[in-house]
N, C-alpha and C positions, 0 to 999 in steps of 0.2 A: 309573487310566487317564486320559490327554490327551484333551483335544474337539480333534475332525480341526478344521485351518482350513479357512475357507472362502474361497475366493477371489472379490471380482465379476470379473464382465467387464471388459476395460481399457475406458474412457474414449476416445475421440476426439481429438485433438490439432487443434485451433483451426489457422487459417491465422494467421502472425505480424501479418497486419492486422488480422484482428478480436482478436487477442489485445490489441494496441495499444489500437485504439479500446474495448474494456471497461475495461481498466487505467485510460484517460484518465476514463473517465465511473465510474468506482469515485472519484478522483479528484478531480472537478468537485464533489463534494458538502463543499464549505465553504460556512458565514455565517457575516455577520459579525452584532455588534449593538452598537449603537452606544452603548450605556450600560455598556460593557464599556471601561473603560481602556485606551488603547494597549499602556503599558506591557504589560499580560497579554500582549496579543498579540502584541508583538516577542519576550519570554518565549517563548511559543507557540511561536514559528517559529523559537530556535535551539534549542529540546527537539526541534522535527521533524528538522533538522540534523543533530543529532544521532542521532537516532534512526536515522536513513535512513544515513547513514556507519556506522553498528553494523551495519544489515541489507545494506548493499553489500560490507563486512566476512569477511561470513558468506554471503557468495555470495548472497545471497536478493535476486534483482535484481529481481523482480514488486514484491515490498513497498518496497525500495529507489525502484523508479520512482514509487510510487506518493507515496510522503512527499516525494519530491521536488516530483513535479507539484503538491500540493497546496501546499507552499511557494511552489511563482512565480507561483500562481493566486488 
């Protein structure tokens, strides 16, 4: 015999502004360090590129947003 699912209760749905401003500040959390070679980090930033174009892709436009915003920040 199967275990019955259990369902939670739904979740809330965020107003599209605060949903923004969390995404941004998930986002805001880059350093740099400066004994780290450029080079790594232009590296860095066409892996995010890339990344982000895979997850915009696949419709996943939270994650999407977010490797973006961390690239131009």
């Amino acid at each position: 015999m199967s275990n019955p699912v259990v369902l939670s209760e739904p979740q809330p749905v965020a107003k599209p502004d605060d949903r923004i401003k969390a995404l941004v500040k998930k986002a805001e959390d880059v350093t740099t360090d400066d004994s780290i070679p450029i080079k790594r980090y232009w590296h860095s930033g066409r892996e995010l590129l890339r990344m982000a174009n895979v997850y915009l892709d696949e419709k996943n436009f939270e994650r999407s947003f977010i490797l973006y915003m961390k690239y131009i920040m």
